[in-house]
C-alpha positions as CSV (number, residue, x, y, z in Angstrom):
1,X,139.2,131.2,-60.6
2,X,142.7,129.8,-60.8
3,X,143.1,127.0,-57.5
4,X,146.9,127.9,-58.0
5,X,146.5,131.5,-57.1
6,X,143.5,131.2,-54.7
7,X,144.3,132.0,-50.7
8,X,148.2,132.7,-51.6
9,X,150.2,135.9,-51.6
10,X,150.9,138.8,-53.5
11,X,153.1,141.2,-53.5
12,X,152.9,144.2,-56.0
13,X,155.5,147.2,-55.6
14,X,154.4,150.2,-57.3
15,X,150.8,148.9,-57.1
16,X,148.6,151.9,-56.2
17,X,147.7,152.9,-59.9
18,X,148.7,151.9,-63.6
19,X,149.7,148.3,-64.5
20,X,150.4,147.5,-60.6
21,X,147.2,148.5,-59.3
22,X,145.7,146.3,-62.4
23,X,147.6,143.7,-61.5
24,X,146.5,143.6,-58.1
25,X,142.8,143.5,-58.9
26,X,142.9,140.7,-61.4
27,X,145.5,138.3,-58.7
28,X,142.9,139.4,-55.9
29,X,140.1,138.3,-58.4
30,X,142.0,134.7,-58.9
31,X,141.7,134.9,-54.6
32,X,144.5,136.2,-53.9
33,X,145.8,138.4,-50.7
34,X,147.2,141.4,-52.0
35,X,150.0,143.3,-50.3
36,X,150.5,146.9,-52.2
37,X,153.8,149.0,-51.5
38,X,154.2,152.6,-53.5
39,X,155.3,155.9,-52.6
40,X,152.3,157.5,-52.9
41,X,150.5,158.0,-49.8
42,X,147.6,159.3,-51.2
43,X,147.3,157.0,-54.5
44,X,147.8,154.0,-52.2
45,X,144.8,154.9,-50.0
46,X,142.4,155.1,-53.1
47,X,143.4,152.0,-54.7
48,X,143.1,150.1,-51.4
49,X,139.6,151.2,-50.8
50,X,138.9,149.9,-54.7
51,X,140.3,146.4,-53.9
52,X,138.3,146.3,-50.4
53,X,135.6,147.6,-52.1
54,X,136.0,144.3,-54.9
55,X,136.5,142.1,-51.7
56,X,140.0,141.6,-52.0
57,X,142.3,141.3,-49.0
58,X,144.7,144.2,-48.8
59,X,147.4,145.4,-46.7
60,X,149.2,148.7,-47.9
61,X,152.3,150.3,-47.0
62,X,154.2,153.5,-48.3
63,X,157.6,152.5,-49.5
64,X,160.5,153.8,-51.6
65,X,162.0,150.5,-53.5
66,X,165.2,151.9,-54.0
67,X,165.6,151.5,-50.3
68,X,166.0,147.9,-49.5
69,X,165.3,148.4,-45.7
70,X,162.0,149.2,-46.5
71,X,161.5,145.8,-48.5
72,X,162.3,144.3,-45.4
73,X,160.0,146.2,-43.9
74,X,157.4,145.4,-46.0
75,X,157.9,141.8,-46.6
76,X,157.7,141.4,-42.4
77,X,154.1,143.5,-42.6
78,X,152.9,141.0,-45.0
79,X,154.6,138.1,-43.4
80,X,152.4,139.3,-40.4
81,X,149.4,139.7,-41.8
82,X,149.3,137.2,-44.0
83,X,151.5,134.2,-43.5
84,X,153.7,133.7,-46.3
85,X,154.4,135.5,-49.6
86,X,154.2,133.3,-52.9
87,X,154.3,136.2,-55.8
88,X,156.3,139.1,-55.9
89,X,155.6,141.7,-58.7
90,X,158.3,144.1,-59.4
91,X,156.4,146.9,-60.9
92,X,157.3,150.4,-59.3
93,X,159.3,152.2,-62.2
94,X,159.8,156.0,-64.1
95,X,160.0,157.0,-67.0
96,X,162.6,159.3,-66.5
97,X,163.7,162.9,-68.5
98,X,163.6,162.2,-72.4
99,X,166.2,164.0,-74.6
100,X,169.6,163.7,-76.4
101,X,172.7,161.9,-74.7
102,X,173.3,165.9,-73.6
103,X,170.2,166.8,-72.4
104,X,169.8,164.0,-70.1
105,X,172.4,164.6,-66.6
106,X,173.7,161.8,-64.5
107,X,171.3,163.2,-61.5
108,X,168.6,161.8,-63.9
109,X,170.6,158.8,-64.8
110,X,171.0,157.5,-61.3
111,X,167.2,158.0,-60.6
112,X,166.1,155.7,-63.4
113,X,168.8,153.2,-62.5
114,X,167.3,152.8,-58.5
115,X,164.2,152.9,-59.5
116,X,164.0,150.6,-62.5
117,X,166.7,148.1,-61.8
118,X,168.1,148.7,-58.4
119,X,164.6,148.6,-57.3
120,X,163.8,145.4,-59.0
121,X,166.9,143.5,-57.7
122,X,165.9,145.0,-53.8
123,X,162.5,143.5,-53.9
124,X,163.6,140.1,-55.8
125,X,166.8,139.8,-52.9
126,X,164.4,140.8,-50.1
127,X,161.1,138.4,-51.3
128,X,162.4,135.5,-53.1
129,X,164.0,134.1,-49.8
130,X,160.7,134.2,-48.3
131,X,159.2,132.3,-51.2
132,X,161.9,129.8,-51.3
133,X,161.2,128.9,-47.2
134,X,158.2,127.8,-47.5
135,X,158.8,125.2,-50.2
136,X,155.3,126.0,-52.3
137,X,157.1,127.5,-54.4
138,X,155.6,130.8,-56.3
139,X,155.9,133.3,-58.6
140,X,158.1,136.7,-59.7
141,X,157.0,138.9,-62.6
142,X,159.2,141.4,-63.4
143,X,157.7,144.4,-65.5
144,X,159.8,145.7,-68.0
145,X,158.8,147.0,-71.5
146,X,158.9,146.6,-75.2
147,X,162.0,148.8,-74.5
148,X,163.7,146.0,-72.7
149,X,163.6,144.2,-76.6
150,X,164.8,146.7,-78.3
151,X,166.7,150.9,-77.9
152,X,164.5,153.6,-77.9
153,X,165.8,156.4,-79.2
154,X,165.8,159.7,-76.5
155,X,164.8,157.2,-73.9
156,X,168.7,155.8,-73.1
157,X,168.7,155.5,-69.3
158,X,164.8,154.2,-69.3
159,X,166.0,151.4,-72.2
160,X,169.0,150.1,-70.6
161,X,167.1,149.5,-67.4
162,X,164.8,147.9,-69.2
163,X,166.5,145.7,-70.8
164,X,168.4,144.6,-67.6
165,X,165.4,143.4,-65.9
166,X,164.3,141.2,-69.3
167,X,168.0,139.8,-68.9
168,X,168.0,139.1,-65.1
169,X,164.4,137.2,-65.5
170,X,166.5,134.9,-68.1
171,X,169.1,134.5,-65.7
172,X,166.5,134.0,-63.1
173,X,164.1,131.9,-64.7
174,X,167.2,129.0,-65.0
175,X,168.0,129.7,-61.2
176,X,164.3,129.7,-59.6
177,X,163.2,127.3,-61.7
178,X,164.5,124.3,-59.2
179,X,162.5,125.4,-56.6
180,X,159.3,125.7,-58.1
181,X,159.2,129.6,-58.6
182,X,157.7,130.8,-62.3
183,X,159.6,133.5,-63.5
184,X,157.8,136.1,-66.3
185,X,158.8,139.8,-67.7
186,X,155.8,141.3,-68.7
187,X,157.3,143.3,-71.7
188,X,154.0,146.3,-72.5
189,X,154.0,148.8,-75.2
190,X,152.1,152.3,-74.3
191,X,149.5,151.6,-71.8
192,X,147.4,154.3,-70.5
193,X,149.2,155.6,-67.4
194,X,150.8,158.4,-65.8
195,X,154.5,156.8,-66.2
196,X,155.2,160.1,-68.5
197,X,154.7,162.2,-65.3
198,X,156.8,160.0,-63.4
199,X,158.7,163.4,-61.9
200,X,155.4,164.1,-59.5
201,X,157.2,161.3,-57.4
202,X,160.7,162.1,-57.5
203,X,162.4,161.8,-54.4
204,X,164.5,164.9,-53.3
205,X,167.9,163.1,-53.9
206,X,167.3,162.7,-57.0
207,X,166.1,166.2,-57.9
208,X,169.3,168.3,-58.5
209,X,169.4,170.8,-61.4
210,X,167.7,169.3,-63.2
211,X,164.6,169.9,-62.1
212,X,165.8,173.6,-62.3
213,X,166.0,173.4,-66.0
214,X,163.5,174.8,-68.3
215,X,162.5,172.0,-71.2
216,X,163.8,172.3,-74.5
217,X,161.4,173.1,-77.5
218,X,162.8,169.5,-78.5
219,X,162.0,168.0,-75.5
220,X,158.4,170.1,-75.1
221,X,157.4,168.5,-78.3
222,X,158.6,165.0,-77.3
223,X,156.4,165.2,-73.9
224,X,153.7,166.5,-76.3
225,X,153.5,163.5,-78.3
226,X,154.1,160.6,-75.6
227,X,151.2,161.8,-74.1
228,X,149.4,161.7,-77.1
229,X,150.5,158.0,-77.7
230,X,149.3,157.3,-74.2
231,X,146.3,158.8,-74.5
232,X,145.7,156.5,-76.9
233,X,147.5,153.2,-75.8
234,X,146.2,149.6,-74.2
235,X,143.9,150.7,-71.6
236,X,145.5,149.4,-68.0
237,X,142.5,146.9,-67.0
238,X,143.2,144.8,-70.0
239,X,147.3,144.4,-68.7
240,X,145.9,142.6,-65.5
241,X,143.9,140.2,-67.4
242,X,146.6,139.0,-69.5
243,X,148.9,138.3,-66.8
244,X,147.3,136.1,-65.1
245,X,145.9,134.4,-68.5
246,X,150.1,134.5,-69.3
247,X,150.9,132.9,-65.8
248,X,148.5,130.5,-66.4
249,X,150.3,129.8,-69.5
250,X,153.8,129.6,-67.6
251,X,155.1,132.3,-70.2
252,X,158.4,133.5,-69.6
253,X,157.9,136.3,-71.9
254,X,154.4,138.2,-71.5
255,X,153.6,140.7,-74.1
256,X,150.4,143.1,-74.7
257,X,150.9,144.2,-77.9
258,X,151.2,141.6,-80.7
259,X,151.9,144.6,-83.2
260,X,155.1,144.8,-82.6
261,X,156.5,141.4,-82.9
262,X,157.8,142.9,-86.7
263,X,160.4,145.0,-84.7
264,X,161.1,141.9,-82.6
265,X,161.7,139.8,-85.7
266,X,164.0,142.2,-87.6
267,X,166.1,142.8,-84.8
268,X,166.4,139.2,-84.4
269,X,167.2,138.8,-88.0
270,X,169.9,141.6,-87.9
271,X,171.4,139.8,-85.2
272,X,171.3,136.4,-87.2
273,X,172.8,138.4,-90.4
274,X,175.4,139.4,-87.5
275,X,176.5,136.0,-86.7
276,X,176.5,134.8,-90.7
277,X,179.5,137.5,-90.8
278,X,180.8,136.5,-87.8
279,X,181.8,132.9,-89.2
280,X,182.4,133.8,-92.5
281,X,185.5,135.8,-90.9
282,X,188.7,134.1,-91.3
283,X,189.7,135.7,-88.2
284,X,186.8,133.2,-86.2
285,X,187.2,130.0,-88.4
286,X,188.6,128.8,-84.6
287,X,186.2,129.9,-82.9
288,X,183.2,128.6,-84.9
289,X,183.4,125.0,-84.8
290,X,184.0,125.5,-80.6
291,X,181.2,124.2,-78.3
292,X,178.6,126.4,-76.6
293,X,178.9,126.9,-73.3
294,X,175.4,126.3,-71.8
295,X,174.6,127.7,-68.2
296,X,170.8,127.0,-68.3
C-alpha cells in the first residue's frame, strides 16, 4: 500500500462498472475513500456493495456529468462524508453511433461531445478547486483512449473528444503542476466493457431520431465486430492495477496496450516528415529560424 494514497479521497465519475469501477477498487485497495457518481442507479448499487464487501469506504450517488449542478452536488456529498477530495477521475464516457460522416446526426454528435468532453471539463471545474483549498495537493486522471492519439475511422465524434481530453491534461498538467496536483490521461485500447452499448444510458435529450433509425447492414456489421474485439480485449481488473502502478510512476501519459506504440511512432514520424517540408518551403525560410514560443 501506497502511504500517498492511503486515508485520502477519490473521486471516480462513471465508476459503477468498466475501467471506473476498476479504478475504484484498486485506489480503495491503496486505502483510499472512494466516492462513485454514474447514472446508473442500479449498476451503482452493485458495485458499491463489491467495494463494501472488499472493505473500502464508499459513498455513491446517481449523477449525469453533463450537468454541472450535479458535480456540485456531488463534490458537497463527498465533502460531507469525507472531508476533503484529493483525486478526481474523469471516467464516465460513450461510445457513441458508429458510421460514415452521413450516418452519424448532430443529435448523436452533441451526446458524445457532453458526455466525453463537456463532462470531463464539468467535473475538473467543479473538483479541482476543492483539491487546490486544501493545499495537499492531489491528483486528476482523465480517461481518454488510444483514439485520443490518433483518428479512428467511423468513430469521428468519439475520436475528437478523445483527443480533446489528452490535449487539455497537457494544458493541465503545466497549470496544476504548481500546486502539487499530478495530472495523467489514461489512454486504453479495447478493454472488456459495455462502452459499445453505451445507448442503454442515453438520456432522453439526446435520443431524437435517431434512435428511430433502423442500423445499416454497414453499421450491423461494424457493431458485430467491436464486440467481437471486446470480447476479446484487456480484461478491466488489470486497467486498475496499472493506474495506480502509472501514478506511482508520476506518468503523464498512462497506456495499457504496448502494441500499439508502432501506430504512435508512425504518426509521429509523418508529422516529423511534415515539418522537414515545412522548412524546406521557401515560403517559411522566415519563419524557421523564429523562436518557439513556450507556454509550459
Amino acid at each position: 500500500m501506497n502511504n500517498d494514497f492511503a486515508g485520502k479521497t477519490i473521486v471516480v465519475s462513471g465508476g459503477a462498472e468498466g475501467i471506473g469501477l476498476s479504478i475504484a477498487l484498486a485506489m480503495g485497495k491503496q486505502g483510499m475513500k472512494v466516492v462513485l457518481g454514474d447514472i446508473d442507479a442500479r449498476q451503482l448499487k452493485l458495485a458499491e456493495q463489491e467495494l463494501m464487501e472488499a472493505g473500502i469506504e464508499v459513498l455513491t450517488a446517481q449523477m449525469d456529468v453533463t450537468q454541472i449542478d450535479q458535480w456540485q452536488a456531488l463534490a458537497a456529498k463527498a465533502i460531507e462524508r469525507f472531508g476533503k477530495i484529493h483525486m478526481l477521475v474523469n471516467n464516465a464516457g460513450v461510445g457513441g453511433g458508429t458510421g460514415s460522416i452521413e450516418q452519424i446526426d448532430n443529435t448523436e454528435w452533441r451526446w458524445v461531445m457532453d458526455v466525453n468532453l463537456m463532462g470531463v471539463i464539468n467535473g475538473t471545474q467543479v473538483m479541482i478547486p476543492h483539491i487546490k483549498q486544501h493545499g495537499e495537493g492531489g491528483w486528476l486522471l482523465n480517461v481518454a483512449s488510444m483514439a485520443g492519439m490518433g483518428g479512428v475511422p467511423y468513430g469521428g465524434a468519439y475520436t475528437a473528444t478523445k483527443v480533446a481530453v489528452v490535449g487539455m491534461s497537457e494544458s493541465w498538467f503545466a497549470e496544476l503542476k504548481p500546486h502539487n496536483i499530478q495530472v495523467s490521461v489514461l489512454c486504453p485500447a479495447f478493454v472488456k466493457t459495455r462502452i459499445n452499448l453505451s445507448a442503454r444510458n442515453k438520456q432522453s435529450t439526446y435520443k431524437g431520431e435517431s434512435v428511430k433509425r433502423e442500423a445499416t447492414p454497414q453499421q450491423a456489421a461494424m457493431a458485430a465486430q467491436m464486440q467481437k474485439i471486446i470480447d476479446n480485449g484487456l480484461p478491466v481488473e488489470i486497467v486498475g492495477e496499472r493506474v495506480v502502478e502509472a501514478l506511482n510512476a508520476k506518468e503523464l501519459y498512462i497506456f495499457t496496450h504496448p502494441n500499439y506504440r508502432p501506430s504512435t511512432q508512425a504518426r509521429a514520424k509523418a508529422i516529423d516528415e511534415a515539418f522537414e517540408r515545412a522548412a524546406a518551403s521557401p515560403l517559411l525560410a522566415d519563419v524557421a529560424g523564429q523562436d518557439v514560443i513556450s507556454f509550459g
